[in-house]
C-alpha positions as CSV (number, residue, x, y, z in Angstrom):
1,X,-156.8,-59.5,-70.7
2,X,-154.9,-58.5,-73.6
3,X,-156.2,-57.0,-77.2
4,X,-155.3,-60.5,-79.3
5,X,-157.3,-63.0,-76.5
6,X,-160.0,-59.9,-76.5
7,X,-160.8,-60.7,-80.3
8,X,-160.3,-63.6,-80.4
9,X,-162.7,-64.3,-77.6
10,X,-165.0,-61.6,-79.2
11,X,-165.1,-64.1,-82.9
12,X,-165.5,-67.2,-81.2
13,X,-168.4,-65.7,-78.9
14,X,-170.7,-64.6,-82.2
15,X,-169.6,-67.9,-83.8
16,X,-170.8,-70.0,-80.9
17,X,-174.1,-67.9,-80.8
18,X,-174.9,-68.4,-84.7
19,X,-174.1,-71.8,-83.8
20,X,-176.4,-72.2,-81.2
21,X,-179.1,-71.1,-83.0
22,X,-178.8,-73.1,-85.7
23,X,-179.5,-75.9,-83.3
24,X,-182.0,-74.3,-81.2
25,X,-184.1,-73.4,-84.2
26,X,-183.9,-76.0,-86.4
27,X,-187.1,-75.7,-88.1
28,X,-186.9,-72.0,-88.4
29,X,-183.1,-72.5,-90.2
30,X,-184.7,-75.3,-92.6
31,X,-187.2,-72.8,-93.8
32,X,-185.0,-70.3,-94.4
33,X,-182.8,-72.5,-96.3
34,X,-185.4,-73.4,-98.6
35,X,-184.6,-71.2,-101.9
36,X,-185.4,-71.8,-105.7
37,X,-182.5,-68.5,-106.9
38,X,-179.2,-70.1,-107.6
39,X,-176.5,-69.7,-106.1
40,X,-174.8,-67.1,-108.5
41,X,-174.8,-63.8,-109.4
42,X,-173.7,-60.3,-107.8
43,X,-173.5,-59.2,-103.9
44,X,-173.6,-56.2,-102.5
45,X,-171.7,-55.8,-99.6
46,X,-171.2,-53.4,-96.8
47,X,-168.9,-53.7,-93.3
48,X,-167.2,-52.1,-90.5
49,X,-165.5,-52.9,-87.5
50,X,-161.3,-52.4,-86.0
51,X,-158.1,-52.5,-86.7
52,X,-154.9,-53.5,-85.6
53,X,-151.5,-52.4,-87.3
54,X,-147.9,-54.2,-86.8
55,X,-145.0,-51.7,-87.4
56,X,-141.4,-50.8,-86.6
57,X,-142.7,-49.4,-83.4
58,X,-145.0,-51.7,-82.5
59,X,-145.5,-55.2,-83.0
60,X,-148.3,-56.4,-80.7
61,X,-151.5,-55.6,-79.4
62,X,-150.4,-54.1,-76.3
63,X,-149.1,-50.8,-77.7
64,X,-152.2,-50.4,-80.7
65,X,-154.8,-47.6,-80.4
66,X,-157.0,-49.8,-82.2
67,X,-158.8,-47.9,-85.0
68,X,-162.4,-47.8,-87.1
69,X,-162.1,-49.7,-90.2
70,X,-165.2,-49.8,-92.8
71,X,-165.8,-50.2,-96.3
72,X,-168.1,-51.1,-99.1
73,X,-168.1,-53.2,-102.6
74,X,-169.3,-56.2,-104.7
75,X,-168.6,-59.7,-105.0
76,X,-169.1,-62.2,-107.8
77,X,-170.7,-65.9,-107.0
78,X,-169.1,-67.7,-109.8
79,X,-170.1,-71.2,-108.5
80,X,-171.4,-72.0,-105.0
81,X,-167.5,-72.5,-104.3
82,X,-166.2,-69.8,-105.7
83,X,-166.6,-65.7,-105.8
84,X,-164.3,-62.8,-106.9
85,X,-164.6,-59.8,-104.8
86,X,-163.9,-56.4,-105.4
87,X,-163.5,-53.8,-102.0
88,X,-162.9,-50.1,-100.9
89,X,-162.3,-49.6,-96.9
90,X,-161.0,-46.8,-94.6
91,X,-158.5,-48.0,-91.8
92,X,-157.7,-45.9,-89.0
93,X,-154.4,-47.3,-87.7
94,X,-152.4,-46.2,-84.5
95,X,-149.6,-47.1,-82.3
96,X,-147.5,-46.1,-79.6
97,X,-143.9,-46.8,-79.2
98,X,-143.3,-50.1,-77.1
99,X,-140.5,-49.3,-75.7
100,X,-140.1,-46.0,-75.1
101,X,-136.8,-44.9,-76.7
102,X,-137.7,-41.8,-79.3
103,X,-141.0,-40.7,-77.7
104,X,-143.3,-41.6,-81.0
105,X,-146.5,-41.9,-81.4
106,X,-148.6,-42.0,-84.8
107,X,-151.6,-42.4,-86.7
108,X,-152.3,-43.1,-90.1
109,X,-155.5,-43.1,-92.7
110,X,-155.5,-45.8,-94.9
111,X,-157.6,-46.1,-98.0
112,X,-157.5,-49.5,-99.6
113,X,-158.8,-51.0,-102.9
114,X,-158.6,-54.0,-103.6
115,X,-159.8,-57.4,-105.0
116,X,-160.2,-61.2,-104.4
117,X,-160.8,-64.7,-104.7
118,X,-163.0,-66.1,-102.2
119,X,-163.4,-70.0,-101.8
120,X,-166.2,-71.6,-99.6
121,X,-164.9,-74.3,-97.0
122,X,-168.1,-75.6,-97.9
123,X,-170.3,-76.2,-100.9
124,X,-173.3,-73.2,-100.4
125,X,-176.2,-75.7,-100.8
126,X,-177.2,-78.3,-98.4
127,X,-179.5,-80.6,-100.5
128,X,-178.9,-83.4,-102.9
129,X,-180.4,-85.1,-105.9
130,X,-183.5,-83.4,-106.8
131,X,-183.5,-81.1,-103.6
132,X,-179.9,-79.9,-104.0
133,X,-180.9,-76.8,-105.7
134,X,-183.8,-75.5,-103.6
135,X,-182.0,-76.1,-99.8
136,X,-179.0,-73.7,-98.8
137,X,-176.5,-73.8,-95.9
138,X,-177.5,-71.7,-93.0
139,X,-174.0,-71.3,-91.9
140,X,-170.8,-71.5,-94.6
141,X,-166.8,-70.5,-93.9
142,X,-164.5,-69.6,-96.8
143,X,-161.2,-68.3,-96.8
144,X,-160.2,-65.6,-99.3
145,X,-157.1,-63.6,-100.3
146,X,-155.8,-61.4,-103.5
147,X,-154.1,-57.9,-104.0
148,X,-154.4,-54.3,-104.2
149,X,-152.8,-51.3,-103.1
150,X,-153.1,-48.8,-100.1
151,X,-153.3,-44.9,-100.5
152,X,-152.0,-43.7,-96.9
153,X,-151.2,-40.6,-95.1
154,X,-149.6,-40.8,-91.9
155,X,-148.5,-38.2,-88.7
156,X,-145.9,-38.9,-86.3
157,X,-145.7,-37.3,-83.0
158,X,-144.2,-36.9,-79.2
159,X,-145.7,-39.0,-76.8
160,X,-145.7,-36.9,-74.3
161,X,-146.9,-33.4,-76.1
162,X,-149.2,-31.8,-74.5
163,X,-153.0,-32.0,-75.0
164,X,-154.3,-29.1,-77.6
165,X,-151.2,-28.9,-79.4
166,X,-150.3,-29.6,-83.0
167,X,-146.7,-30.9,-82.3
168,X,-145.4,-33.2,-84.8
169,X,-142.3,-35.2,-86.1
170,X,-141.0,-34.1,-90.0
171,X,-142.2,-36.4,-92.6
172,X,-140.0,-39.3,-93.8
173,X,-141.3,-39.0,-97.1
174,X,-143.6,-37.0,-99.3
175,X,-147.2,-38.1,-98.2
176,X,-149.8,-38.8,-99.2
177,X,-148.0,-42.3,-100.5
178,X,-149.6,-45.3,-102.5
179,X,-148.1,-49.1,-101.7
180,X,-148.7,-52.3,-102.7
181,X,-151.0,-54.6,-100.4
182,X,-151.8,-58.7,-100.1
183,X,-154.9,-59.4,-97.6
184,X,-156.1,-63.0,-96.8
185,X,-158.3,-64.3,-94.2
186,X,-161.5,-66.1,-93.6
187,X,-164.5,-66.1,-91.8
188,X,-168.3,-67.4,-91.6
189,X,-171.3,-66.7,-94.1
190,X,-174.4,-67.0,-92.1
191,X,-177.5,-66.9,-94.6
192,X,-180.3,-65.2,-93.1
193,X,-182.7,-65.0,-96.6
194,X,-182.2,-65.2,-100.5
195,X,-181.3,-61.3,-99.8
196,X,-179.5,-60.8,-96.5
197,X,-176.5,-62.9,-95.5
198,X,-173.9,-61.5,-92.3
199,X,-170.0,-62.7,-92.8
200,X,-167.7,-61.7,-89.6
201,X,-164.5,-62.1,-90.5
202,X,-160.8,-61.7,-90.2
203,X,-158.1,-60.4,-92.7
204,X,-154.2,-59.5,-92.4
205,X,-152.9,-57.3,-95.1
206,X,-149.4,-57.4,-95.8
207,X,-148.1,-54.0,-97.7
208,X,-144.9,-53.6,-99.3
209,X,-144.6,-50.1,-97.5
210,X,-141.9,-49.4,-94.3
211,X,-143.6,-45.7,-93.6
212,X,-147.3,-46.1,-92.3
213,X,-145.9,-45.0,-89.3
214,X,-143.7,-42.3,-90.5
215,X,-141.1,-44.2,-89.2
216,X,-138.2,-45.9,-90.9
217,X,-134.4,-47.4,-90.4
218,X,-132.6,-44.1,-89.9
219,X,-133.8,-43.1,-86.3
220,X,-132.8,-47.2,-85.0
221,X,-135.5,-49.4,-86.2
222,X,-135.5,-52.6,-88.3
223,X,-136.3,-52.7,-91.9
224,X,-139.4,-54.4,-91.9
225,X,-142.5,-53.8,-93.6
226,X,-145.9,-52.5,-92.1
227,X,-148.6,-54.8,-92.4
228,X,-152.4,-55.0,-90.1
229,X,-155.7,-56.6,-89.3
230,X,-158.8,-56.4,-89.6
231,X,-161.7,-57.8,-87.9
232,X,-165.1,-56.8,-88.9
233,X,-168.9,-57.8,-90.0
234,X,-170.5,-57.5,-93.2
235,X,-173.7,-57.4,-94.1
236,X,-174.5,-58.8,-97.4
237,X,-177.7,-57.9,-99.6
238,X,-178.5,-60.3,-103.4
239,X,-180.4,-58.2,-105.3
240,X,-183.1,-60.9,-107.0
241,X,-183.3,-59.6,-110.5
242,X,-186.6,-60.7,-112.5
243,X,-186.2,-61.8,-116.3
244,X,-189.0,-60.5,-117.9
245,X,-187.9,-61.5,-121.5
246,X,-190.2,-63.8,-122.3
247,X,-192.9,-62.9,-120.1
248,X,-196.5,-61.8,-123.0
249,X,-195.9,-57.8,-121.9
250,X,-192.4,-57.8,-123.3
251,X,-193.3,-60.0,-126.5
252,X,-196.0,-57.2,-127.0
253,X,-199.1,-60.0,-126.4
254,X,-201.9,-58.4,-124.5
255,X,-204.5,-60.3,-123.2
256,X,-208.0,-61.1,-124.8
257,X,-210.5,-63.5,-125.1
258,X,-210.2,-66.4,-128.0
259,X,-213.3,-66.7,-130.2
260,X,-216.0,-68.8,-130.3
């Protein structure tokens, strides 16, 4: 079985499980959904899982030493269609050459930043009329995409070198580098509380760099940029700020008894 039907397989199995319980515990999913915060405000968000790089020496999954990938920041509920997101991750990326011609092998650390727009397939609250805004969605997809730029510092080497060594190809360029990055994707929100939601999902990043694997045009290859994947799970956590602005402590009213 090879690494693309692996994942793909891998997403479609968690989906179909989320799925299944949605049905299989429909009661317990209604409860859940039932919810008097609106659906606004800030996210927290936290994630890790692998990734998968496409570069001048390898373009499938075949030849990837698939890497960690994690990362943490915030997102934005505008509307209950639309958020802007804000991330940091660390993406561990590695290849080795498909067809062996120059003996190469590499890794690269990857530190991105950036930020997007995320829109919701599907509008995050399930009611309507008078119920719309205490029922939410168990289960939501969105798509989302934006920019930012990578800060990346690969290491080429042979192959075949032998274990324990610290044998490596000269640098195309000075390193560490900073490039220009696209991601979009998608995946599912599945709401577990007004705090805790879970979101596997997928994302390519396209960069505008040629030298994540310290490889470029002069030793034979293509000019083509380096882009990768990403598939991983985050956990989501709403912090549910009280507003105690009008509340009789804050107004500087204490309680007492009225006379008689």
């Amino acid at each position: 079985m090879n690494r693309r039907l692996y994942f793909y397989l891998l997403f479609l199995a968690m989906a179909t499980v989320c799925a299944t319980s949605v049905y299989g515990q429909g009661d317990a999913i209604r409860r859940m959904g039932i919810s008097k915060v609106p659906e606004r405000g800030l996210v927290i968000q936290a994630g890790a899982g692998l990734a998968a790089v496409k570069s001048d020496i390898c373009g499938s999954w075949g030849c990837n030493d698939i890497g960690p990938a994690m990362g943490i920041g915030a997102l934005f509920k505008a509307t209950p269609y639309l958020s802007f997101s804000g991330e940091v991750e660390y993406i561990k990326l590695g290849a080795t050459e498909k067809t062996p011609v120059n003996n190469i092998t590499f890794e690269s650390e990857v530190i991105e930043v950036s930020a997007m727009v995320v829109m919701n397939l599907l509008d995050s609250y399930s009611g309507s009329n008078n119920y719309r805004s205490t029922r939410k969605r168990f289960v939501v997809p969105f798509v989302k995409a934006g920019a930012g730029f990578v800060y990346y510092t690969p290491t080429s080497y042979p192959t075949n070198r032998r274990e324990n060594t610290d044998v490596t190809y000269d640098r195309i360029r000075s390193y560490p580098a900073i490039a220009g990055v696209v991601p979009f994707g998608g995946g599912i929100r599945f709401r577990f509380s007004d705090h805790w939601s879970v979101a596997p999902e997928i994302v390519y990043h396209m960069t505008t760099t040629d030298y994540l694997d310290n490889v470029g045009p002069p030793i034979g290859f293509a000019h083509t940029k380096d882009h990768y994947g990403v598939f991983s799970v985050k956990v989501l956590y709403t912090p549910i700020l009280k507003n105690e602005v009008f509340t009789k402590k804050n107004q500087g009213i204490s309680g007492f008894k009225k006379k008689k």
